[in-house]
PyMOL Python script that loads the backbone (N, CA, C, O; Angstrom):
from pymol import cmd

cmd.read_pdbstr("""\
ATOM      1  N   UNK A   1       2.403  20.630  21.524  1.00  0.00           N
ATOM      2  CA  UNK A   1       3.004  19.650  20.667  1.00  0.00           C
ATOM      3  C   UNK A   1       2.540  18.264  21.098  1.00  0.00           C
ATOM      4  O   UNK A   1       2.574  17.822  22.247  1.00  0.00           O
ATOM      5  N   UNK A   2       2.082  17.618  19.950  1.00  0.00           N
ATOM      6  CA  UNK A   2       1.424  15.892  20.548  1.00  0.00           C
ATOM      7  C   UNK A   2       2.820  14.876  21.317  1.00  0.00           C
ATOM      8  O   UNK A   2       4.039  14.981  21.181  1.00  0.00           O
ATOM      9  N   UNK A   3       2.198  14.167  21.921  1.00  0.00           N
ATOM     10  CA  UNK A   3       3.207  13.131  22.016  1.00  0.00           C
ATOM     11  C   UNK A   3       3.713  12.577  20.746  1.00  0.00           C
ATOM     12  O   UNK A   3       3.306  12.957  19.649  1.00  0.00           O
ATOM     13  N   UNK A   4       4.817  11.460  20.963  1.00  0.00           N
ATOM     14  CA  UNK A   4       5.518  11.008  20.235  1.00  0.00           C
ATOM     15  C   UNK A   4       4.672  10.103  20.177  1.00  0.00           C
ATOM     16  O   UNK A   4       4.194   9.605  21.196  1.00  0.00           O
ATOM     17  N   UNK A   5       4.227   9.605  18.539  1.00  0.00           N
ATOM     18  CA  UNK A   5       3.285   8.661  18.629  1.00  0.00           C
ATOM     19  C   UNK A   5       4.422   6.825  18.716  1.00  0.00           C
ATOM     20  O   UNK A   5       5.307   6.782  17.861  1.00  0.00           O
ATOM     21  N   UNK A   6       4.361   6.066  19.282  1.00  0.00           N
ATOM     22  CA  UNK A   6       4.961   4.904  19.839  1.00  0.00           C
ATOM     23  C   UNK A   6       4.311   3.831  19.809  1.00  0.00           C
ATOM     24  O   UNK A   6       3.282   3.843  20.485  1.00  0.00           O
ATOM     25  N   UNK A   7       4.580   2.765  19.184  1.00  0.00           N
ATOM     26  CA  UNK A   7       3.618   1.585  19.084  1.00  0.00           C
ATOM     27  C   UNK A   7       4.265   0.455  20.400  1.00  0.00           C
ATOM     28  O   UNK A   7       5.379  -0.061  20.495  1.00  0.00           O
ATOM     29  N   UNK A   8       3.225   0.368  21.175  1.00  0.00           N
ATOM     30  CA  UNK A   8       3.340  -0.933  22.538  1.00  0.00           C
ATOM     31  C   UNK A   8       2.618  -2.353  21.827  1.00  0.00           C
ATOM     32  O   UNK A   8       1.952  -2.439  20.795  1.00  0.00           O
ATOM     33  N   UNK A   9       2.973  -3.264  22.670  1.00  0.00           N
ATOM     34  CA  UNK A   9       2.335  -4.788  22.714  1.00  0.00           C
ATOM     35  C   UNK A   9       2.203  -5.164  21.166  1.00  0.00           C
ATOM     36  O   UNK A   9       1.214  -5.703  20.670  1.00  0.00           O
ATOM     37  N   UNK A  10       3.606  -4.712  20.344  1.00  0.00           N
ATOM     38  CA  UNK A  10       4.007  -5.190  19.401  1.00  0.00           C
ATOM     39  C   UNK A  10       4.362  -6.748  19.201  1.00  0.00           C
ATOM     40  O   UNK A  10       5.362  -7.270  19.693  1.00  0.00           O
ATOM     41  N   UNK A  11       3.524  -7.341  18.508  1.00  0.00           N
ATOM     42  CA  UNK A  11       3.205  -8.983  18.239  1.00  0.00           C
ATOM     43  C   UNK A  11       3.630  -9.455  16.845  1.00  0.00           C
ATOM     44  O   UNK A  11       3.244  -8.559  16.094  1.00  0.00           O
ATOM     45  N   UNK A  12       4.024 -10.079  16.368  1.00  0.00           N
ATOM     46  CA  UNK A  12       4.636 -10.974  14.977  1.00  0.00           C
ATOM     47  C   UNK A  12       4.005 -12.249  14.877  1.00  0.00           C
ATOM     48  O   UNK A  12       4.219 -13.286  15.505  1.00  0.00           O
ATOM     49  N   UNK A  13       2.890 -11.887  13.644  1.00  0.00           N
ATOM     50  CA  UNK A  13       1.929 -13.394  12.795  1.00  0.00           C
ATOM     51  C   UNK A  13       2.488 -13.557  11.742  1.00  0.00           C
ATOM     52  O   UNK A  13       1.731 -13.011  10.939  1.00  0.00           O
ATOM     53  N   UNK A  14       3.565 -14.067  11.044  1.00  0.00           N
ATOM     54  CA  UNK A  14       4.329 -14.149  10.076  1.00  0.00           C
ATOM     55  C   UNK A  14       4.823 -13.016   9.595  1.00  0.00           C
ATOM     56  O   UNK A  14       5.418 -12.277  10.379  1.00  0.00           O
ATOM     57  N   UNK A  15       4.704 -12.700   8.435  1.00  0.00           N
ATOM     58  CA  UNK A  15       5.082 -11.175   8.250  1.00  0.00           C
ATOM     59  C   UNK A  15       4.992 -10.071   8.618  1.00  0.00           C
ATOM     60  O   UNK A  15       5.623  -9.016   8.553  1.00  0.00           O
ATOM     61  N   UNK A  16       3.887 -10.551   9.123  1.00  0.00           N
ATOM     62  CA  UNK A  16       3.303  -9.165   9.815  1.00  0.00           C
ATOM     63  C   UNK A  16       2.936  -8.654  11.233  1.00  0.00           C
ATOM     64  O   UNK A  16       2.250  -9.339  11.991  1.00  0.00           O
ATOM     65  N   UNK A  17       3.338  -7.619  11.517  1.00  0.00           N
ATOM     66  CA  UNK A  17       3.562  -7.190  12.767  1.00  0.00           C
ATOM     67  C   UNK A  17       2.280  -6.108  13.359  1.00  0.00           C
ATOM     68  O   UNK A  17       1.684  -5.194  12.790  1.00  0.00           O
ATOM     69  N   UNK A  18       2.158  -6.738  14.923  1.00  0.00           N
ATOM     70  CA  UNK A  18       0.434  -5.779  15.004  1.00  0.00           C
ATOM     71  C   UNK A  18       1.392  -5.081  16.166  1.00  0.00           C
ATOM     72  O   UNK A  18       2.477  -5.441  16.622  1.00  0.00           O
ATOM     73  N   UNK A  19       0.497  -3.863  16.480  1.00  0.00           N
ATOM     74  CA  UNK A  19       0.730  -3.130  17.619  1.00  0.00           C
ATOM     75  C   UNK A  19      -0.203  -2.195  17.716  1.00  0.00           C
ATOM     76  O   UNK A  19      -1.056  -1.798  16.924  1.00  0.00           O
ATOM     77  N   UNK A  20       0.173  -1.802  19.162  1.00  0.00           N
ATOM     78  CA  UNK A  20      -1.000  -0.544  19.606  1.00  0.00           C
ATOM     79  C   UNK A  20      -0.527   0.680  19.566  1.00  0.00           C
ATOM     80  O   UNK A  20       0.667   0.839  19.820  1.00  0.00           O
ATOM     81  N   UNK A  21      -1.393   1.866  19.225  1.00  0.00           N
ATOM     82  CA  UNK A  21      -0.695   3.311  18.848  1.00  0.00           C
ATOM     83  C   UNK A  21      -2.116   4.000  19.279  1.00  0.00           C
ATOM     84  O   UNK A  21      -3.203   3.505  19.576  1.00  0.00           O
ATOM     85  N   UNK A  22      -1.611   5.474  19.182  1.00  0.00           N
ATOM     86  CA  UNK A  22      -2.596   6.343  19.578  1.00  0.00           C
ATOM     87  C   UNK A  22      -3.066   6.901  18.470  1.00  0.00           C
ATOM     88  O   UNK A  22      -2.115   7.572  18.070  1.00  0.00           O
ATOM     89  N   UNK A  23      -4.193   7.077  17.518  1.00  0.00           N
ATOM     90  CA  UNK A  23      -4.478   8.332  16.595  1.00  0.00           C
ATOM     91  C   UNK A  23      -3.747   9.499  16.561  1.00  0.00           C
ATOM     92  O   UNK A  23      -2.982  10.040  17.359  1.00  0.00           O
ATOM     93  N   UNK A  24      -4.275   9.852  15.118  1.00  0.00           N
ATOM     94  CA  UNK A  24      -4.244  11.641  14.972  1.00  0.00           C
ATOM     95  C   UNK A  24      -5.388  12.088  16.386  1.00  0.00           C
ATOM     96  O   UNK A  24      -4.800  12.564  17.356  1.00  0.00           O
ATOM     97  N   UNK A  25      -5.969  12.037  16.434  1.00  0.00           N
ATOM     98  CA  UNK A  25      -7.316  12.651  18.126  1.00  0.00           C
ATOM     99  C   UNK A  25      -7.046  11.543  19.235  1.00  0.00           C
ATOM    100  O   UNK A  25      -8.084  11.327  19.862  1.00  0.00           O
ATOM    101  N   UNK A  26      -6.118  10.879  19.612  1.00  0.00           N
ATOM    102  CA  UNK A  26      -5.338  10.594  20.788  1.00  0.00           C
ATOM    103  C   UNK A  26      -6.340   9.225  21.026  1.00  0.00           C
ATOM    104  O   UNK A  26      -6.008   8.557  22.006  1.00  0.00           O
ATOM    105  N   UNK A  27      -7.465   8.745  20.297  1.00  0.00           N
ATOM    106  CA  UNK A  27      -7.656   7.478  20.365  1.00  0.00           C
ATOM    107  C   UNK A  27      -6.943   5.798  20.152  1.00  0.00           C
ATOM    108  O   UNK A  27      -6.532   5.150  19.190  1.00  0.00           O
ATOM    109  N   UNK A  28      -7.042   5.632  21.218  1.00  0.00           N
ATOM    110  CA  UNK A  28      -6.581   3.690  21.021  1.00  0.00           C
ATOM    111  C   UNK A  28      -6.408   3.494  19.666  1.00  0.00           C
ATOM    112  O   UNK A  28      -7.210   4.044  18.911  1.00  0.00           O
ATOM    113  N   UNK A  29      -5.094   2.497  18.990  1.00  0.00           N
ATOM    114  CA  UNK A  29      -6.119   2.035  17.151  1.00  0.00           C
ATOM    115  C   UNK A  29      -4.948   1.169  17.369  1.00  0.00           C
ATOM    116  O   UNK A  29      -3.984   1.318  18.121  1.00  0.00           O
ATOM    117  N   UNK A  30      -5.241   0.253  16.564  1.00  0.00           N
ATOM    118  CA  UNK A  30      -4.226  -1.486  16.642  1.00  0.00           C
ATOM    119  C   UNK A  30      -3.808  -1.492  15.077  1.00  0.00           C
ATOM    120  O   UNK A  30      -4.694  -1.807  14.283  1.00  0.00           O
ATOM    121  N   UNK A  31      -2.637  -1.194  14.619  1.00  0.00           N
ATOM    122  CA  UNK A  31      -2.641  -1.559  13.546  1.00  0.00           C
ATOM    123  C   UNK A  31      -1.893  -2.940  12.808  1.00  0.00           C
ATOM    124  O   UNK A  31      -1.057  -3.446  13.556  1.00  0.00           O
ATOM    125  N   UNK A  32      -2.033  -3.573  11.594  1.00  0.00           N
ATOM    126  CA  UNK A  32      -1.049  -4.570  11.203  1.00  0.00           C
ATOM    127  C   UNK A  32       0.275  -3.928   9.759  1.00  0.00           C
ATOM    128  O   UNK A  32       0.060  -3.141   8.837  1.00  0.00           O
ATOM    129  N   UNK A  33       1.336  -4.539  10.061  1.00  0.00           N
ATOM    130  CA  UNK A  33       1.789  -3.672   8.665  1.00  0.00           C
ATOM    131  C   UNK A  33       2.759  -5.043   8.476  1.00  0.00           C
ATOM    132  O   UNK A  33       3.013  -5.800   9.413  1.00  0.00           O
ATOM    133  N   UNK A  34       3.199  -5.205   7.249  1.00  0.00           N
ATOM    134  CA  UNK A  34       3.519  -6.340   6.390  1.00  0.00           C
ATOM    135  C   UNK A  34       4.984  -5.952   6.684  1.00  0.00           C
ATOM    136  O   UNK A  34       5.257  -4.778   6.935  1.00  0.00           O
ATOM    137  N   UNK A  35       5.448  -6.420   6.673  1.00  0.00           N
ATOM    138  CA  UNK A  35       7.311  -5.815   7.076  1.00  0.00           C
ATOM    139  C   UNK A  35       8.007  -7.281   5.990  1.00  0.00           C
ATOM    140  O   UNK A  35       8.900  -7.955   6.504  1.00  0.00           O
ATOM    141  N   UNK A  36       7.504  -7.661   4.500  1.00  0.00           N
ATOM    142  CA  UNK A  36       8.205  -7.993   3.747  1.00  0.00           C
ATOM    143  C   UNK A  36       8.556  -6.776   2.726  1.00  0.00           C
ATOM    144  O   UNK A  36       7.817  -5.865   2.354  1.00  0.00           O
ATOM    145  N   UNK A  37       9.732  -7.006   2.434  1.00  0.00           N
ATOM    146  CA  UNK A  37      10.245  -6.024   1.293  1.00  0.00           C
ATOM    147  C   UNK A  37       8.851  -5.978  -0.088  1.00  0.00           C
ATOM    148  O   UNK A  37       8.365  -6.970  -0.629  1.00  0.00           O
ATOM    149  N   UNK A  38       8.518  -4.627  -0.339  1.00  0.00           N
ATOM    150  CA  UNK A  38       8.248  -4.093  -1.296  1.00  0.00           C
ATOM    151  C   UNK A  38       6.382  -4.788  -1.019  1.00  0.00           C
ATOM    152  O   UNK A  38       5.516  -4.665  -1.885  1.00  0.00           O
ATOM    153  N   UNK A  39       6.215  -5.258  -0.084  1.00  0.00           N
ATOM    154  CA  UNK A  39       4.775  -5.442  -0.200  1.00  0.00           C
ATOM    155  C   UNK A  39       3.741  -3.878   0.495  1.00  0.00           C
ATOM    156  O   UNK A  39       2.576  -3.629   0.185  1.00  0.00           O
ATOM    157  N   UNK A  40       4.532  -3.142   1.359  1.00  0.00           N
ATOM    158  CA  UNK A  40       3.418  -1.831   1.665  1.00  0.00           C
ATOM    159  C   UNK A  40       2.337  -2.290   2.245  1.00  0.00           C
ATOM    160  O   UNK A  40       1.712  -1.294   2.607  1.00  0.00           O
ATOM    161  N   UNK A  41       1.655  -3.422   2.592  1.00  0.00           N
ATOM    162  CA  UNK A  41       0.417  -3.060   3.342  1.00  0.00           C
ATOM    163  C   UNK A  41       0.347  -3.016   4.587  1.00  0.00           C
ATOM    164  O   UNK A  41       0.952  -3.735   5.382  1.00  0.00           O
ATOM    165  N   UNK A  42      -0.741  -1.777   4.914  1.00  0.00           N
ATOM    166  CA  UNK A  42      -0.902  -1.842   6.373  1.00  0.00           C
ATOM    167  C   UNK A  42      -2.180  -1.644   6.675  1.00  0.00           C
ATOM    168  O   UNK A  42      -3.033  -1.655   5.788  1.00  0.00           O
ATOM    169  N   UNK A  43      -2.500  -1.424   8.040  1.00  0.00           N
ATOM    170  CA  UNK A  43      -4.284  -0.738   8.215  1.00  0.00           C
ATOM    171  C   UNK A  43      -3.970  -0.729   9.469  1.00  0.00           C
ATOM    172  O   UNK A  43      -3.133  -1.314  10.156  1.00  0.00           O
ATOM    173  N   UNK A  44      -5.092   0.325   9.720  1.00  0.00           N
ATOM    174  CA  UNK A  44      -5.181   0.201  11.414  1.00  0.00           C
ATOM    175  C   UNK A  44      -6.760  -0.353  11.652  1.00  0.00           C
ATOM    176  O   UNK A  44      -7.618  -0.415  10.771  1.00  0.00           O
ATOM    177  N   UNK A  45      -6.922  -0.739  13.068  1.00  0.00           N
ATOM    178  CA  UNK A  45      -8.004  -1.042  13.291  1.00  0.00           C
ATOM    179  C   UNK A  45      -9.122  -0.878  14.866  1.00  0.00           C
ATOM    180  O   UNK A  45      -8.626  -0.632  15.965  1.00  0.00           O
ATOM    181  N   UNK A  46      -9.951  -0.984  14.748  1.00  0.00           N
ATOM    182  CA  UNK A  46     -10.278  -0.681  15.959  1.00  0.00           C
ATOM    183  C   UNK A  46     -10.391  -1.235  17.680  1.00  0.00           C
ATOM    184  O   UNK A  46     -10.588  -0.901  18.848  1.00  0.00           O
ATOM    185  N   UNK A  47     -10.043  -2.521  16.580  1.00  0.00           N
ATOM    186  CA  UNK A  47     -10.242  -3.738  18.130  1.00  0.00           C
ATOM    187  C   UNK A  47      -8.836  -4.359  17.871  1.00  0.00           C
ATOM    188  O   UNK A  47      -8.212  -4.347  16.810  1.00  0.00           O
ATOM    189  N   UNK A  48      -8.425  -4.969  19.212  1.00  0.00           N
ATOM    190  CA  UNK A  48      -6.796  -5.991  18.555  1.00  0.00           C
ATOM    191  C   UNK A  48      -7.285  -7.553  17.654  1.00  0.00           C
ATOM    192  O   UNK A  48      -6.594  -8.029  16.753  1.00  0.00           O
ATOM    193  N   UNK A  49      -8.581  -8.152  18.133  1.00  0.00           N
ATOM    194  CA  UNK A  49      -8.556  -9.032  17.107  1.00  0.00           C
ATOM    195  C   UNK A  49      -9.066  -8.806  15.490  1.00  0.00           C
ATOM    196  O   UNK A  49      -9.376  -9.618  14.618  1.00  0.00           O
ATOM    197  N   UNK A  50      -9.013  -7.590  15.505  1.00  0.00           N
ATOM    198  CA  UNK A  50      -9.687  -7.533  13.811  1.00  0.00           C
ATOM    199  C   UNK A  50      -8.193  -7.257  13.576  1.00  0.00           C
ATOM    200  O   UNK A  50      -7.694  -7.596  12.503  1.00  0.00           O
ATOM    201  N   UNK A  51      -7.670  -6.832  14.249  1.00  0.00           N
ATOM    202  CA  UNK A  51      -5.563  -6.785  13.589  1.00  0.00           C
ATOM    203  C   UNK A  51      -5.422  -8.030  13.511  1.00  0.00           C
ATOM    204  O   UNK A  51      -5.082  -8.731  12.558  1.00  0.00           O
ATOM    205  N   UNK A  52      -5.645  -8.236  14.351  1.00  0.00           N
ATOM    206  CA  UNK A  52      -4.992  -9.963  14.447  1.00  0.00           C
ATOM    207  C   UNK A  52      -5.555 -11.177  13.414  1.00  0.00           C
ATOM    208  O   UNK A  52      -4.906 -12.196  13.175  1.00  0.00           O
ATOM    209  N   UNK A  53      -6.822 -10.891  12.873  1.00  0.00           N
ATOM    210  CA  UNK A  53      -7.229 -11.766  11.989  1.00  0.00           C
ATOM    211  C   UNK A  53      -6.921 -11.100  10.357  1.00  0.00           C
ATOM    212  O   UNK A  53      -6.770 -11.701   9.293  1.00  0.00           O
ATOM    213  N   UNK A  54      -6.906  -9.890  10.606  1.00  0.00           N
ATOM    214  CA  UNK A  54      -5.669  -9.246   9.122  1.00  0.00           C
ATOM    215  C   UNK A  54      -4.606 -10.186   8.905  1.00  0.00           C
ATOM    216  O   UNK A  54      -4.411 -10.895   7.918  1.00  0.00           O
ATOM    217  N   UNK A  55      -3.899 -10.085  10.046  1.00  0.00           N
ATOM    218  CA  UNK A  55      -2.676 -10.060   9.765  1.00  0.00           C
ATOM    219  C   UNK A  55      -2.414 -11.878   9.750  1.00  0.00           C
ATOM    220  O   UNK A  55      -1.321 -12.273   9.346  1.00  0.00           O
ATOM    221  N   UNK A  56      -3.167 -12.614  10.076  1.00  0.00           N
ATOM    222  CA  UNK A  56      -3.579 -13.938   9.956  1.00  0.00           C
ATOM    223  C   UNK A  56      -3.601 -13.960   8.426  1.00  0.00           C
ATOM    224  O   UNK A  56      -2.711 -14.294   7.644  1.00  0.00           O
ATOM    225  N   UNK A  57      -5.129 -13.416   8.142  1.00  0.00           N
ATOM    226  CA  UNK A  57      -5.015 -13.941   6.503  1.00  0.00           C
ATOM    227  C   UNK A  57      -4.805 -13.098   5.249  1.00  0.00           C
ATOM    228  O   UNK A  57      -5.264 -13.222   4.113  1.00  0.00           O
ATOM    229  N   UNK A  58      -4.008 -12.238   5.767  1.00  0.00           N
ATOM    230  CA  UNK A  58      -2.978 -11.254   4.853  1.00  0.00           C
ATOM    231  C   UNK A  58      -1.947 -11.995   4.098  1.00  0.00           C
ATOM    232  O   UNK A  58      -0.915 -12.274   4.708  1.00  0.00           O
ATOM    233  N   UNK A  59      -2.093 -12.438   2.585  1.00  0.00           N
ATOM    234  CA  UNK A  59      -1.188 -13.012   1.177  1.00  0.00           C
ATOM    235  C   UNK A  59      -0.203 -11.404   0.907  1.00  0.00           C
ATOM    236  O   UNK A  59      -0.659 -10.335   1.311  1.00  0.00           O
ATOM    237  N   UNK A  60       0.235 -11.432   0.672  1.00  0.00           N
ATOM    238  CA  UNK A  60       1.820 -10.458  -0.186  1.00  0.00           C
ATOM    239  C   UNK A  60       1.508 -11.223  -1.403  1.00  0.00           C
ATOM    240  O   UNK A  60       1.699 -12.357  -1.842  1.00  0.00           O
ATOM    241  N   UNK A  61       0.710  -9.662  -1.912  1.00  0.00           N
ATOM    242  CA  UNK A  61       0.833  -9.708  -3.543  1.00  0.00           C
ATOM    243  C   UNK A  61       2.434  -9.954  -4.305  1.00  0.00           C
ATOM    244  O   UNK A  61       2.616 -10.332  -5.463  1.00  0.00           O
ATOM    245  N   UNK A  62       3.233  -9.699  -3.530  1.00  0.00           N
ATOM    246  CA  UNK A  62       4.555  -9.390  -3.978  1.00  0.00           C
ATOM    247  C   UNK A  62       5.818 -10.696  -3.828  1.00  0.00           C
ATOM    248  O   UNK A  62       6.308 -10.402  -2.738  1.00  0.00           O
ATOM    249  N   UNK A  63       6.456 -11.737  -4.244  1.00  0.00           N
ATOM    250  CA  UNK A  63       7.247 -12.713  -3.489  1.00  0.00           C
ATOM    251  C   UNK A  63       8.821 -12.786  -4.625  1.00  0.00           C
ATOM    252  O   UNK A  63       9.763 -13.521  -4.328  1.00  0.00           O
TER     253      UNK A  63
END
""", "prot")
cmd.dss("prot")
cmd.show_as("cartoon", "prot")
cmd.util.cbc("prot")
cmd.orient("prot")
C-alpha cells in the first residue's frame, strides 16, 4: 500500500497555494492550486520555481 500522499513546504502567492508532494511513481512534483471558490485550477510541476511563477501570474477566470 503507497504512502499517504502529503503536501510539505506549503507557501501562499495570493490565491494560490504551492507545495511539495510525491507522484503516482514516488517522484518529487511541486504543485500550485487556486483555493478561490469555483475557480479549479491547478498543475503540478517539476521544479518549485515554475510553481512559483504559475502561481505568480495565475488570473481566476472566475470573480
Amino acid at each position: 500500500m503507497p504512502d499517504r500522499d502529503s503536501f510539505h513546504s506549503v507557501m501562499r502567492i495570493g490565491p494560490v497555494q504551492t507545495g511539495i508532494h510525491r507522484d503516482r511513481t514516488g517522484r518529487t512534483a511541486h504543485a500550485a492550486v487556486c483555493t478561490a471558490d469555483r475557480c479549479g485550477w491547478s498543475a503540478d510541476y517539476s521544479s518549485r520555481t515554475a510553481a512559483q511563477l504559475a502561481a505568480r501570474t495565475h488570473r481566476c477566470t472566475v470573480r
